[in-house]
C-alpha positions as CSV (number, residue, x, y, z in Angstrom):
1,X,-10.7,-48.1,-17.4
2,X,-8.9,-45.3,-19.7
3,X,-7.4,-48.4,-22.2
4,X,-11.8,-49.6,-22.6
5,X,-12.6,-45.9,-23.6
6,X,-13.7,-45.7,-27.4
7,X,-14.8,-42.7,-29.4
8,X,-18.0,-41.2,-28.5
9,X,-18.3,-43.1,-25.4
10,X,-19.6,-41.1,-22.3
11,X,-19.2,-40.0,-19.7
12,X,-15.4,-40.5,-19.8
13,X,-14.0,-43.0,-17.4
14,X,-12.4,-40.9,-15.2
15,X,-15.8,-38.9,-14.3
16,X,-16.2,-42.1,-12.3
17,X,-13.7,-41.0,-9.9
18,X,-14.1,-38.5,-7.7
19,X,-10.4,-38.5,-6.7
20,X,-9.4,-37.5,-10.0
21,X,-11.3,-34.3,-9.8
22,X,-8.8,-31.8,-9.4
23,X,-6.8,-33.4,-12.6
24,X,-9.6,-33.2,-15.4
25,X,-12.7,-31.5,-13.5
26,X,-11.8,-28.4,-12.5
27,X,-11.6,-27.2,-15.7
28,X,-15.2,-27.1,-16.6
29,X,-15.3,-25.2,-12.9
30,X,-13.7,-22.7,-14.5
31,X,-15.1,-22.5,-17.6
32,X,-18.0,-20.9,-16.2
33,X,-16.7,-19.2,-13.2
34,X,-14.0,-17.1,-14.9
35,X,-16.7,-15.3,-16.8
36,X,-18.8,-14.2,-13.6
37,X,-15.3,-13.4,-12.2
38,X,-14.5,-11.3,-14.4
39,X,-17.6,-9.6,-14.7
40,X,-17.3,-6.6,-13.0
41,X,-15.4,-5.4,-15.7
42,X,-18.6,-4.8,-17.9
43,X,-19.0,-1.8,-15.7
44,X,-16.7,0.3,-17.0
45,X,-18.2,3.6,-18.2
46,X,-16.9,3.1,-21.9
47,X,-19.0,0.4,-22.9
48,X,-17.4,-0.8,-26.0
49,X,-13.9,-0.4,-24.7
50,X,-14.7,-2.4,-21.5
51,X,-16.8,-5.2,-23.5
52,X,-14.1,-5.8,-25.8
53,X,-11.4,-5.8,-22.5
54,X,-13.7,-8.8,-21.2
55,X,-13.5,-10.8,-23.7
56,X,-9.7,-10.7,-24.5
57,X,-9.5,-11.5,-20.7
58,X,-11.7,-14.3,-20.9
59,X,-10.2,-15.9,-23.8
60,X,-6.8,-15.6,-23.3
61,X,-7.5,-17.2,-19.7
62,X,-9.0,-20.1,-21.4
63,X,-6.4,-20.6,-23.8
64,X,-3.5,-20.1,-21.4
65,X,-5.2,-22.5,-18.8
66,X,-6.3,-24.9,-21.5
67,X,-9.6,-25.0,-20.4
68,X,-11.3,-26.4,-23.5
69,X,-10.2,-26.8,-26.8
70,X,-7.7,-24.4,-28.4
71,X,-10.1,-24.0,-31.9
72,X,-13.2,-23.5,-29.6
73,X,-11.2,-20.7,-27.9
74,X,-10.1,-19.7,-31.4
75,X,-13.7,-18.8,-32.7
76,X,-15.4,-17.3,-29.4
77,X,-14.1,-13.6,-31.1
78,X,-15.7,-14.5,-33.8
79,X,-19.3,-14.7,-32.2
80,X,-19.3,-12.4,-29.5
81,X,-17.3,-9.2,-31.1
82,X,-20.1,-8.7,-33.7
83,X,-22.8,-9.2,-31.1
84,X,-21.1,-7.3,-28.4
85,X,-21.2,-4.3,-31.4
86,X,-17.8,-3.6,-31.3
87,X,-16.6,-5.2,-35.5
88,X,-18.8,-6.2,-38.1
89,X,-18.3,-10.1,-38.5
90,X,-16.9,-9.0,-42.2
91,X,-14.2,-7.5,-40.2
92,X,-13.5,-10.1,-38.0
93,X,-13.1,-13.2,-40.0
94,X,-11.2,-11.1,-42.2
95,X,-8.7,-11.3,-39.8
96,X,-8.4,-15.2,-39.7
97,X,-7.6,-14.9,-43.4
98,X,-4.8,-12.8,-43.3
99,X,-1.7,-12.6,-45.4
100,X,0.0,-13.7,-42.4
101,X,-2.0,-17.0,-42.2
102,X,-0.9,-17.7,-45.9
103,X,2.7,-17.3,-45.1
104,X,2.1,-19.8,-42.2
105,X,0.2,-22.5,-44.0
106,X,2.4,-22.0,-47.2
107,X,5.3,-23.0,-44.9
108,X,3.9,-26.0,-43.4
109,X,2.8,-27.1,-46.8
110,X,6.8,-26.9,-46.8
111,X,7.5,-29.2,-44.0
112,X,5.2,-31.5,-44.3
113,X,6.9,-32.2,-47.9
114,X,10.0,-32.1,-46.7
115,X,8.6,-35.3,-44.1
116,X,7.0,-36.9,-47.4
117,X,10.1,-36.7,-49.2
118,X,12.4,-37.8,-46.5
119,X,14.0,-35.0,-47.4
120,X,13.9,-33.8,-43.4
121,X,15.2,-37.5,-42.2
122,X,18.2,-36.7,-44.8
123,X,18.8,-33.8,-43.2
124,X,18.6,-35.0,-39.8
125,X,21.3,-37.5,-40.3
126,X,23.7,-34.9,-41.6
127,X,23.0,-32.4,-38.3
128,X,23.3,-35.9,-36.5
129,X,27.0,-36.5,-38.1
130,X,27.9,-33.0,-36.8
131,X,26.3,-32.6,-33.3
132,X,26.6,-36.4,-32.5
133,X,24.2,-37.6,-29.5
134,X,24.5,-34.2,-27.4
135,X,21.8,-32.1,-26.6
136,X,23.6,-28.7,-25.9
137,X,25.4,-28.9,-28.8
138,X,22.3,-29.8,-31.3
139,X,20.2,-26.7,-29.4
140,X,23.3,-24.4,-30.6
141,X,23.8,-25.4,-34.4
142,X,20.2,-25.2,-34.3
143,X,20.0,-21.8,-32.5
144,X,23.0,-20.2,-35.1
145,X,21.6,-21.9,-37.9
146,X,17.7,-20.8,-37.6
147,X,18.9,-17.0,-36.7
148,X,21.1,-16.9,-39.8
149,X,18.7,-17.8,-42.2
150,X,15.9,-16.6,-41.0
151,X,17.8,-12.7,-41.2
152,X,17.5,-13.6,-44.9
153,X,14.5,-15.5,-45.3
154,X,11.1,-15.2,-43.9
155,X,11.7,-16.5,-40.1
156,X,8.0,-18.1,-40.6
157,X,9.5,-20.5,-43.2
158,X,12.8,-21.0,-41.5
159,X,11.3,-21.8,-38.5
160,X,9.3,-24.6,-40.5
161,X,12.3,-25.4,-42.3
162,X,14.6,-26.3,-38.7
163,X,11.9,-27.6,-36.8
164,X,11.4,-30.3,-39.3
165,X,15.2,-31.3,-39.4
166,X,14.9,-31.0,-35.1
167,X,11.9,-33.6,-35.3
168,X,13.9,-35.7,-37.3
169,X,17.1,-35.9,-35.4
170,X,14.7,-36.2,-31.8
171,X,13.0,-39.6,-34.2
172,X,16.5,-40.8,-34.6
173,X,17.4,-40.4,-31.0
174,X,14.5,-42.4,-30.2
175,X,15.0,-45.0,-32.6
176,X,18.4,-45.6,-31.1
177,X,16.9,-45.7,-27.6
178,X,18.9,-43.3,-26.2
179,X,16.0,-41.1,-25.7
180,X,12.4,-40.5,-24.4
181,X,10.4,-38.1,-26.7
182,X,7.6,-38.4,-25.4
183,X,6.2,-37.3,-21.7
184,X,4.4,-40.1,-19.4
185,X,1.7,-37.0,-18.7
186,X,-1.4,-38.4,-19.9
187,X,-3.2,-35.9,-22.1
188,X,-6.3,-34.1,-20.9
189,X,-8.3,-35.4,-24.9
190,X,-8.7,-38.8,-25.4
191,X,-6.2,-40.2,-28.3
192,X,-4.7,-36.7,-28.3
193,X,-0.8,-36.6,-29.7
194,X,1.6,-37.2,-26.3
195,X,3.1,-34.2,-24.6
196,X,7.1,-34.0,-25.8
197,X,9.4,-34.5,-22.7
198,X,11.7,-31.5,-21.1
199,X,14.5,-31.7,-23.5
200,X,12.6,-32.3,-26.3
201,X,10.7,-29.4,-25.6
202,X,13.5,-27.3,-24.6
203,X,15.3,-28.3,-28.5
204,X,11.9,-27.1,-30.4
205,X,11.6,-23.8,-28.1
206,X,15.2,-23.0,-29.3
207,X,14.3,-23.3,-32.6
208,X,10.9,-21.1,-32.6
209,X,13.1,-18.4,-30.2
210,X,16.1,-18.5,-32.4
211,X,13.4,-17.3,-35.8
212,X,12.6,-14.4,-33.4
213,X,16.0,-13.0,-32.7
214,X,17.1,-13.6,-36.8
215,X,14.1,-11.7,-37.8
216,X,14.9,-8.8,-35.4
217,X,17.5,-7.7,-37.1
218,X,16.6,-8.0,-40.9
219,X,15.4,-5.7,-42.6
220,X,14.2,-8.4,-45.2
221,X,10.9,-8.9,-43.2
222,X,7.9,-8.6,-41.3
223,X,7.5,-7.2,-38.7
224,X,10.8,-4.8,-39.4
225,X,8.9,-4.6,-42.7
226,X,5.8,-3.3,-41.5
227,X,7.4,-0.9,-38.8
228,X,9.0,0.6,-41.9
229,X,5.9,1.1,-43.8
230,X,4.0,2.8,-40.9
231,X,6.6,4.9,-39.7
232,X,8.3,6.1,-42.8
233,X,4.8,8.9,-43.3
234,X,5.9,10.1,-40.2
235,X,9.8,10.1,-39.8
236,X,12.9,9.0,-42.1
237,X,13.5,5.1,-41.1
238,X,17.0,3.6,-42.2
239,X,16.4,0.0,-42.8
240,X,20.3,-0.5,-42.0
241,X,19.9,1.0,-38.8
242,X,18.0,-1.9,-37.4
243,X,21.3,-3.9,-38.0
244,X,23.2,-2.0,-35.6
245,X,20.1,-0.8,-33.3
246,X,19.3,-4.6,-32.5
247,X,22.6,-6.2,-33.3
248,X,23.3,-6.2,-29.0
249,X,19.9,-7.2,-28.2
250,X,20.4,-10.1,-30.6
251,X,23.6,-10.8,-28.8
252,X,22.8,-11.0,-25.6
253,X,19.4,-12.4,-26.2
254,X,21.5,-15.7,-27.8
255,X,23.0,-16.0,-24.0
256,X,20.1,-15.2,-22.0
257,X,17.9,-18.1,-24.2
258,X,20.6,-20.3,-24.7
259,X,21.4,-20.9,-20.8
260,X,17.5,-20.5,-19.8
261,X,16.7,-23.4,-21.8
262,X,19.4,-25.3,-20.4
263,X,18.3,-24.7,-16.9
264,X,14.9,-25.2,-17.4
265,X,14.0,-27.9,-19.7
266,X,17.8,-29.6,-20.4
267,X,19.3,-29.9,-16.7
268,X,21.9,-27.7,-16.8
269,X,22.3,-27.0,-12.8
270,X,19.9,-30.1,-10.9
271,X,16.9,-32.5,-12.0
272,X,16.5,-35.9,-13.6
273,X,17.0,-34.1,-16.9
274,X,20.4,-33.4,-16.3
275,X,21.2,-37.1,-16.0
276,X,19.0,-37.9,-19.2
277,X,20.9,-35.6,-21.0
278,X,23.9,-36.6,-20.2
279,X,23.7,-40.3,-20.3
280,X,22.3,-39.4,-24.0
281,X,25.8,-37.3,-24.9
282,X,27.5,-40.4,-23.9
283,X,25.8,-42.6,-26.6
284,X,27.8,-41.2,-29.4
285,X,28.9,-44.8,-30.8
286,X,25.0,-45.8,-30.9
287,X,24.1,-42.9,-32.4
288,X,26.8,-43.2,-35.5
289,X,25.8,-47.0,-35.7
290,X,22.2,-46.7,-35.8
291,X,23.1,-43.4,-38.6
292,X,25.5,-45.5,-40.6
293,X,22.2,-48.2,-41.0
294,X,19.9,-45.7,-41.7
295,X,21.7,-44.2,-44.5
296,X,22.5,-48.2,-46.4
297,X,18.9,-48.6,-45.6
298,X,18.0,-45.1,-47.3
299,X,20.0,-45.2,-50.2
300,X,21.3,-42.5,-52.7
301,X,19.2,-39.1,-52.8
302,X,16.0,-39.7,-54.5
303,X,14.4,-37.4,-57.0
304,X,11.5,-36.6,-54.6
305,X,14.0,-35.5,-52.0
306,X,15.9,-33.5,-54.8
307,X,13.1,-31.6,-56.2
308,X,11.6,-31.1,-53.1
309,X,15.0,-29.4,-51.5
310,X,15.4,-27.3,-55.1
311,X,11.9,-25.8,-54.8
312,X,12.2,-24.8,-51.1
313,X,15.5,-22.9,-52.1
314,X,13.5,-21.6,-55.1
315,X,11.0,-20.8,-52.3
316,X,13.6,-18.9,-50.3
317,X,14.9,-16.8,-53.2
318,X,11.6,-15.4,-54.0
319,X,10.8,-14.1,-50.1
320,X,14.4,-12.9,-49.6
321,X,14.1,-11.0,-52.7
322,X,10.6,-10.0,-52.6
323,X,10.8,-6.7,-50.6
324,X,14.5,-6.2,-49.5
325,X,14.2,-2.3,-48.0
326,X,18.0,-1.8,-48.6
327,X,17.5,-2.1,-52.3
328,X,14.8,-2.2,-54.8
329,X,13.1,-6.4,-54.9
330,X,10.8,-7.5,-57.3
331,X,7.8,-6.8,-55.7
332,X,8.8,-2.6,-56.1
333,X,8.4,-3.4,-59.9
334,X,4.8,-5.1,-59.7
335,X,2.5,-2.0,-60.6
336,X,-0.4,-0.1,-58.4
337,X,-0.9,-3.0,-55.4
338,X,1.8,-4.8,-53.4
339,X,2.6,-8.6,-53.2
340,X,2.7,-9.7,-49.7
341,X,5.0,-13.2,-48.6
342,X,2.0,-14.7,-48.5
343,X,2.4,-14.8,-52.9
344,X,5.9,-17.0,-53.4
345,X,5.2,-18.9,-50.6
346,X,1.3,-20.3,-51.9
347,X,3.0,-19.9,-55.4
348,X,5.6,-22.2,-54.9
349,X,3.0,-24.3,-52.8
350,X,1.3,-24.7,-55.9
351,X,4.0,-26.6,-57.8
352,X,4.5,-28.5,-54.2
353,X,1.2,-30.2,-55.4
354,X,1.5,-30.5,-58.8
355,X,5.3,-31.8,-59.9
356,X,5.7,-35.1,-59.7
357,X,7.5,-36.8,-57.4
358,X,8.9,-39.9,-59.2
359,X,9.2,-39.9,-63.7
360,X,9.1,-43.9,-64.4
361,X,6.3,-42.6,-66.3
362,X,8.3,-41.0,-69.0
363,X,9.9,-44.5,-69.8
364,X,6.5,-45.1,-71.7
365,X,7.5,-42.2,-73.7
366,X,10.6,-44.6,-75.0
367,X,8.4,-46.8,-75.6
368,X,9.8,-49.0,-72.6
369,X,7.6,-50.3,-69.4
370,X,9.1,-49.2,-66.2
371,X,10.6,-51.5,-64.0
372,X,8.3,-50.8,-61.1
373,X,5.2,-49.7,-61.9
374,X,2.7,-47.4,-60.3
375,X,1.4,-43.7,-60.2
376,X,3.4,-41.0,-60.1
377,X,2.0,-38.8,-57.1
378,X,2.8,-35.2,-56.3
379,X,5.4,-34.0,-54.1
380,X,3.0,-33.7,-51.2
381,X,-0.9,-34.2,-50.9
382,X,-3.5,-32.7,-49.2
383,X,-4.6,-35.6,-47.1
384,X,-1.5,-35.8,-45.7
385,X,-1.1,-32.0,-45.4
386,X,-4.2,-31.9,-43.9
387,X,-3.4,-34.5,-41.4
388,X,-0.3,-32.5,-40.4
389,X,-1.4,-29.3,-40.1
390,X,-2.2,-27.6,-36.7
391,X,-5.5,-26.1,-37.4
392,X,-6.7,-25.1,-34.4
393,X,-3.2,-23.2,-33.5
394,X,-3.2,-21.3,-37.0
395,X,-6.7,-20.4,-36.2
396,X,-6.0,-18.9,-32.9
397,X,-3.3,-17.0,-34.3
398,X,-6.0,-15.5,-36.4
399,X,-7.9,-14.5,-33.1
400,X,-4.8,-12.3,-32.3
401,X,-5.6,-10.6,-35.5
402,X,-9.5,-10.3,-34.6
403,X,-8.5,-9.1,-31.4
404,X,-6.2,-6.3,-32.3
405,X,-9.1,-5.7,-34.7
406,X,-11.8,-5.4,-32.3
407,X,-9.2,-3.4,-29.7
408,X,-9.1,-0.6,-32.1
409,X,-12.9,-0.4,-33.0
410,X,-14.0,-0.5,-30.0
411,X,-12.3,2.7,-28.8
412,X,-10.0,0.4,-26.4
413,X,-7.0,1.8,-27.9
414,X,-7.9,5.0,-27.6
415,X,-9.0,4.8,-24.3
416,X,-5.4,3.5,-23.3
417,X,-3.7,6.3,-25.2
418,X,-5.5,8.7,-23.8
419,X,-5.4,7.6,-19.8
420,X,-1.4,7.5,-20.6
421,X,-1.5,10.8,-22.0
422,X,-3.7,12.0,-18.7
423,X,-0.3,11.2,-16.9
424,X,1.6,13.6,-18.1
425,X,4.9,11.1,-17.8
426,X,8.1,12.6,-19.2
427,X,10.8,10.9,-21.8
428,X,12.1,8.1,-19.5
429,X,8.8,7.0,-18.4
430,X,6.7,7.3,-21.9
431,X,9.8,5.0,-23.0
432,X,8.7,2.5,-20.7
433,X,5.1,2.6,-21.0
434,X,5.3,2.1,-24.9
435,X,7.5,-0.8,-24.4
436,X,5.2,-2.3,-22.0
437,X,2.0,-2.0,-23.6
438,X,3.9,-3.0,-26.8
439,X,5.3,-6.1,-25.5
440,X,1.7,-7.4,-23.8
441,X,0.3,-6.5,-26.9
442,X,2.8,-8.9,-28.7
443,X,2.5,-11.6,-25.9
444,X,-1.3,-11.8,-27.2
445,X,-1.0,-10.7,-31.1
446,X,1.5,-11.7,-33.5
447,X,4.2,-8.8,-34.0
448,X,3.0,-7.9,-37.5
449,X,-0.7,-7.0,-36.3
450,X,0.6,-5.3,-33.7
451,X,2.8,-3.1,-36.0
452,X,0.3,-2.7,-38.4
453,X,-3.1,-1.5,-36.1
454,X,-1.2,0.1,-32.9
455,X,1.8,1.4,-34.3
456,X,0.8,4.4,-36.3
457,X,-1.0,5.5,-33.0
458,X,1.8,6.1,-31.1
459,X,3.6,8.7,-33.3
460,X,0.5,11.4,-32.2
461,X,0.0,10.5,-28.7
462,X,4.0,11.4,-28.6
463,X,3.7,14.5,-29.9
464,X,0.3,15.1,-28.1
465,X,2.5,14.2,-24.6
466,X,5.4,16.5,-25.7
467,X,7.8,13.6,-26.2
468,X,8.0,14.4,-30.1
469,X,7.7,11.4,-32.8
470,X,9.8,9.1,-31.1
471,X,9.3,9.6,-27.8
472,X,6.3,6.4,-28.2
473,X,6.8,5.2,-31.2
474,X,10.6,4.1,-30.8
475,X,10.2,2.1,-27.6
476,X,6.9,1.0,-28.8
477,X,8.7,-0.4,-32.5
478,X,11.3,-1.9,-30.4
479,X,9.4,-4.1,-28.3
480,X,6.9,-5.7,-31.0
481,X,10.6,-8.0,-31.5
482,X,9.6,-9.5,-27.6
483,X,7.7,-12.6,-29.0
484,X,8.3,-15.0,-26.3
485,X,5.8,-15.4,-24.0
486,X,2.8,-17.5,-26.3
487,X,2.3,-18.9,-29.3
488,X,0.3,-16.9,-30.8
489,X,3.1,-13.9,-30.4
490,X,4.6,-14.2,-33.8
491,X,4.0,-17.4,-36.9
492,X,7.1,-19.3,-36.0
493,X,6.0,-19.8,-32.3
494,X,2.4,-20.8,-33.6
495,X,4.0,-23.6,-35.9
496,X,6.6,-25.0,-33.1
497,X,3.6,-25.0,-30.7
498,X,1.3,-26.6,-33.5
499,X,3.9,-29.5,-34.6
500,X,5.4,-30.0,-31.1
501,X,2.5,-30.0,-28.9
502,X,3.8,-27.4,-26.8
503,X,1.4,-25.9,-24.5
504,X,0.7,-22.1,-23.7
505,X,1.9,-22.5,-20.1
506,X,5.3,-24.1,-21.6
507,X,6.1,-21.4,-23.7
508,X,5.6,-18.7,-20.4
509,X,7.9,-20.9,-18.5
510,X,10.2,-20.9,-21.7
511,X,9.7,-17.6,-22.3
512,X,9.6,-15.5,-19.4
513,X,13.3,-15.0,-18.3
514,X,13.8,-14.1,-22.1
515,X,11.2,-11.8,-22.3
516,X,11.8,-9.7,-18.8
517,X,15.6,-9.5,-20.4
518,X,15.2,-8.6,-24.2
519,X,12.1,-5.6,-22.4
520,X,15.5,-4.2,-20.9
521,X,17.9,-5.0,-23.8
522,X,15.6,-3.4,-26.3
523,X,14.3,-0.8,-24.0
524,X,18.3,0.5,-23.1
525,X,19.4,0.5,-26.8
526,X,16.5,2.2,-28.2
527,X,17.1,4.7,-26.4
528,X,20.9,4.9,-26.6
529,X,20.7,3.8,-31.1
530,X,17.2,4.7,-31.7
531,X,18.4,7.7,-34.1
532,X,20.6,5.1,-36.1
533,X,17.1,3.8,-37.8
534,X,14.9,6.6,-37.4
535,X,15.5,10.2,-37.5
């Protein structure tokens, strides 16, 4: 019955069959039981604080449990914070348009020209001629290569950058037949894109964790950029310090992801996966074959694929060099208001749709008639862009932000301060607290919110518990780099998820080895090289 269904028609086949119930059914169970569950919680004696805890609860259940769809979930903020009288709506939707959502869309404007382009497909075949047909070894180069440059340039874009190049070597592996890509899960939406498999998944998780643990580190970026900014009032911060404060973390973080991964979606230890991935290592000669075609069928570099890999380095220059806090970037020199990321990348996105992407044009200027004729389009355009682009992820990203928002306003924030502060914990335990409720707060918010609305809260409450400045707002800074556990953690997860088809509940399996580890790695060298960064 599911190959007669056609848009629009209802009720869908499968509500015909009561057997199938607990596959598709359930859902709208939940939908309205989780709210009358939950609400109890309305009886909390700080109204505000206890509305606005509802309804983070509620939404983040249904876009964990994927109970209906993701830019549904996305906007239910958006209605009920204003009417609830915790945010204006001004306030709100504000926080869907964020600099942060800029930087996001500016770099899949990026990838989606590097698909048009071929310039990704290019690419692909040159990480195929070093990594061959095996998995481990591809989730490595890709795990060293996205860290590297996303320490020097925005991990948002870098993340964009390696996950196109990682779609295009899985395409080749299909094309070669030597592996599945897509899951045999059918899809809860009707002509919905197909769920990846297990190691394809496991490749584009490696590639949105390995953004995370480059950006840790660098003091080039957000959120190191914004921790910076709200803690320098209060304390001296060395920007070089974070090299050496989270250089461990980094290291050990590398192992803990690297093997998790492999046990988990690539087979490492038991499953079918571990025979799929190896029966793919050992199709190295198809692989090179099917490669060696591609490229004869490709030909030489074209000008599209050259002009679109010039402006992405051009791209990459201007964020590296933007707001560098070891040395004075160009963005120091622009007077009275600062330029956020979000103003290379949309700048460059500008010339993205406006160069051409072919010049047989300019023959007529010779007065000679091309060989071939026909227009000369852009580099990208925005039909395709639009086609590619994963709305209703970017838009719950932007719900992170509203939250955050409407966790501050409505007194929620303080009224977790303040029950901490009733405790009376001492060093140790404040240290631990701050890295908790940082790292849930980053779990449900992307890292740069987080820095920018709780942060500067923590430096008082320290002092007001007798732990001093740092005593909070250390552990606390630390733990806004634990962006594992969703999507909507930090931009680079959002746009794996968005482009992959990665579900919420994937990225908890993915991500919650990782995260329990990097709370202790972070947590332990804080305290040991906190005073290396901030004095």
């Amino acid at each position: 019955m599911a190959e007669d269904y056609k848009p629009g028609q209802l009720p869908y086949p499968e509500q015909d069959e009561r057997k199938k119930f607990c596959k598709f059914h359930y859902k709208g169970v939940l939908l309205l039981l989780l709210p009358i569950l939950l609400g109890p919680i309305l009886l909390g004696p700080e109204v505000l604080a206890y509305r606005m805890l509802y309804l983070g609860t509620v939404v983040y259940l249904y876009y964990i449990l994927n109970l209906m769809s993701q830019l549904a979930v996305a906007f239910i903020l958006v209605v009920f914070v204003p009417v609830c009288g915790i945010s204006a709506s001004k306030v709100i939707c504000t926080s869907y348009y964020s600099d942060l959502m800029f930087v996001t869309l500016g770099s899949i404007f990026m990838g989606v020209m590097m698909d048009v382009s071929k310039l990704s497909e290019r690419l692909g075949m040159m990480v195929i001629g070093c990594v061959g047909s095996n998995l481990r070894l591809l989730q490595v180069f890709l795990m060293f290569m996205t860290a590297i440059t996303s320490f020097f340039v925005s991990s948002t874009f870098m993340a964009a950058f390696w996950m196109k190049i990682a779609q295009a070597v899985i395409l080749e592996y299909t094309a070669a037949g030597i592996l599945v890509a897509e899951s045999e899960e059918e899809t809860y939406e009707r002509q919905a894109k197909p769920y990846p498999s297990d190691p394809v998944i496991g490749i584009y998780l490696t590639v949105a964790y390995s953004a995370t643990l480059g950006a840790m580190i660098s003091p080039f970026q957000d959120p190191n950029g914004e921790i910076y900014a709200t803690l320098k009032p209060f304390m001296s911060v060395h920007p070089a310090g974070f090299l050496l404060l989270y250089a461990a973390p980094l290291i050990f973080g590398f192992i803990v992801i690297a093997l998790w991964i492999n046990m988990i979606f690539l087979g490492l230890f038991w499953g079918k996966t571990k025979d799929v991935v190896r029966d793919v290592a050992q199709s190295k000669e198809g692989i090179q074959q099917a490669i060696a075609n591609k490229k004869d069928n490709m030909g030489p570099w074209t000008i599209h694929s050259i002009f679109t890999l010039l402006l992405i380095i051009i791209t990459a220059i201007l964020l590296f060099t933007r707001l560098p806090l070891l040395w004075s970037g160009w963005d120091d020199h622009v007077p009275i208001v600062k330029c956020g990321a979000s103003v290379p990348i949309i700048l460059m996105s500008l010339f993205f749709f406006a160069v051409p992407a072919n010049y047989m044009f300019c023959r007529y200027y010779c007065c000679r008639q091309p060989q071939k004729e026909g227009t000369a389009p852009a580099l990208v355009g925005w039909k395709i862009v639009n086609a590619n682009t994963p709305w209703s992820h970017l838009f719950m990203m932007g719900a992170g932000g509203a939250f955050l928002r409407g966790y501050k306003d409505s007194k929620l924030m303080d009224l977790v301060n303040q029950t901490i502060a009733r405790q009376g914990y001492r060093s140790t335990s404040c240290a631990v607290l701050a890295s908790l409720l940082g790292t849930l707060l980053t779990s449900i918010a992307p890292a740069t919110f987080v820095a920018n609305i709780v942060l500067g809260s923590m430096v008082p409450l320290g002092i007001q518990m007798g732990v001093g400045k740092r005593g909070l707002a250390v552990p606390f800074a630390a733990s806004v780099h634990n962006q594992f556990l969703l999507p909507v953690s930090t931009t680079s997860n959002t746009l794996i998820s968005g482009w992959g088809n990665i579900r919420p509940y994937q990225f908890l399996l993915g991500g919650i080895v990782p995260a329990l580890s990097m709370f202790i790695f972070l947590g332990v060298f804080s305290a040991l090289l906190g005073s290396t960064a901030y004095k």
